[in-house]
Backbone as CSV, one residue per row, in Angstrom:
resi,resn,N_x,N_y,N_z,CA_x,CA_y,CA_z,C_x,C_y,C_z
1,UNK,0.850,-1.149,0.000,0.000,0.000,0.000,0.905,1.223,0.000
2,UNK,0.784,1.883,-1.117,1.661,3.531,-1.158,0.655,4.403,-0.858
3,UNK,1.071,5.078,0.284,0.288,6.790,0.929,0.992,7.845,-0.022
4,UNK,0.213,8.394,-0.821,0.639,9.668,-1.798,0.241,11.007,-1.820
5,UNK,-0.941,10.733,-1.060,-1.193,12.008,-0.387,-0.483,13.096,0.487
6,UNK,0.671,12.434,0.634,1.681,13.365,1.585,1.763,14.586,1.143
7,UNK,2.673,15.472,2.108,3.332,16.566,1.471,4.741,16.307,1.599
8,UNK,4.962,16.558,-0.001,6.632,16.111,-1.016,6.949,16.731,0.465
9,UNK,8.261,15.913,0.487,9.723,16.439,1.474,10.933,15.936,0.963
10,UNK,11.981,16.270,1.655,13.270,15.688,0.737,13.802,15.020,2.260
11,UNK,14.244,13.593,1.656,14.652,12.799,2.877,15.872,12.479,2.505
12,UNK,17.383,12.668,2.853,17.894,11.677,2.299,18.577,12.806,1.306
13,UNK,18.562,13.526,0.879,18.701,13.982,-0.142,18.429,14.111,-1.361
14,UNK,16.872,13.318,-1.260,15.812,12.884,-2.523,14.790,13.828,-2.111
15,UNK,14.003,13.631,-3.181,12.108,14.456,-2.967,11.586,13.288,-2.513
16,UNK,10.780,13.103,-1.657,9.669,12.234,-1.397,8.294,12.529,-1.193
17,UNK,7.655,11.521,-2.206,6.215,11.664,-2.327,5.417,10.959,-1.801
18,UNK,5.857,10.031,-1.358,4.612,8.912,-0.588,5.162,8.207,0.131
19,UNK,4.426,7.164,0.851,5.445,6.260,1.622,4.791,5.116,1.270
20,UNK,5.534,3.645,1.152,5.236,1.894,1.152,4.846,1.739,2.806
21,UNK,3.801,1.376,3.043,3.306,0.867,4.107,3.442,-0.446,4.216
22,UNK,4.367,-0.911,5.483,4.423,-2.415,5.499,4.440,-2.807,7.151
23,UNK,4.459,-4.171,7.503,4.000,-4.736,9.051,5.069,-5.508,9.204
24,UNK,5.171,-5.848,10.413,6.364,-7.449,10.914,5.418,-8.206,11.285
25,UNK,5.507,-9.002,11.548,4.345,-9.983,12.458,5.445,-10.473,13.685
26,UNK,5.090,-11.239,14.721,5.734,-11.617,15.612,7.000,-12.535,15.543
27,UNK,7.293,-13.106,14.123,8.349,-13.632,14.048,9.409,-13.008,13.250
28,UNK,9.321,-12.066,13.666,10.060,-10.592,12.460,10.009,-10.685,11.006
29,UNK,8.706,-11.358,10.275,9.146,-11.257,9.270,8.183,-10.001,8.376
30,UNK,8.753,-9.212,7.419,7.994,-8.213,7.290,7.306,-8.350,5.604
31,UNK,5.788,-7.221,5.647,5.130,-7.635,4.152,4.507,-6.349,3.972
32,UNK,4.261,-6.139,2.706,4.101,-4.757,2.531,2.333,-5.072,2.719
33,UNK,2.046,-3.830,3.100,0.577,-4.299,3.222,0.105,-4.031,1.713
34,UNK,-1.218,-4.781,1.311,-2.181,-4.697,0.370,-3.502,-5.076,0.794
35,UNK,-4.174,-4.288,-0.339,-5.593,-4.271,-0.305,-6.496,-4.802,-1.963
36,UNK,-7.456,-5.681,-1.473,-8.003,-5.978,-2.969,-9.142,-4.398,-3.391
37,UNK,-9.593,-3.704,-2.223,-10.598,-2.630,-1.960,-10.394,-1.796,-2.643
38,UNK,-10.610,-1.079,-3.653,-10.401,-0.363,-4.312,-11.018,0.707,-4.246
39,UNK,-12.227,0.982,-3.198,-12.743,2.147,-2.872,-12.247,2.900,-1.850
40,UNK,-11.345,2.913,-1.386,-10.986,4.018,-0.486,-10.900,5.403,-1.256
41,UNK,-11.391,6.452,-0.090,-11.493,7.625,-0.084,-10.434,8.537,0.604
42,UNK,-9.624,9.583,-0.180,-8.831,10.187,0.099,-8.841,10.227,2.223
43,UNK,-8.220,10.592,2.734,-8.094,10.625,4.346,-8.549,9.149,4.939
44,UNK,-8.883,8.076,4.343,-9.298,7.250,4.970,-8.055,6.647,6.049
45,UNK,-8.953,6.009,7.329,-7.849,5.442,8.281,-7.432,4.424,8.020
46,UNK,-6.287,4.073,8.588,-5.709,2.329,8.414,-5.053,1.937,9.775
47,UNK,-5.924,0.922,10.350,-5.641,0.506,11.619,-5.439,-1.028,11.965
């Protein structure tokens, strides 16, 4: 899941526009999150 709604910043010495949203689970292993939902609405939460 990419958040693009941000506001651009420069991290790093790059522009950045969004961020990859991802989880660990309890055995450290990590996954980017996805969604099949295709209706989300701009500001929506993710919890």
């Amino acid at each position: 899941m990419v958040a693009y709604n941000l506001k651009p910043r420069k991290m790093m010495g790059e522009m950045s526009y969004g961020m990859i949203l991802c989880a660990e689970d309890k055995d450290g292993k990590l996954s980017i999150l996805t969604t099949d939902d295709k209706d989300f609405e701009s500001g929506s939460s993710i919890s």
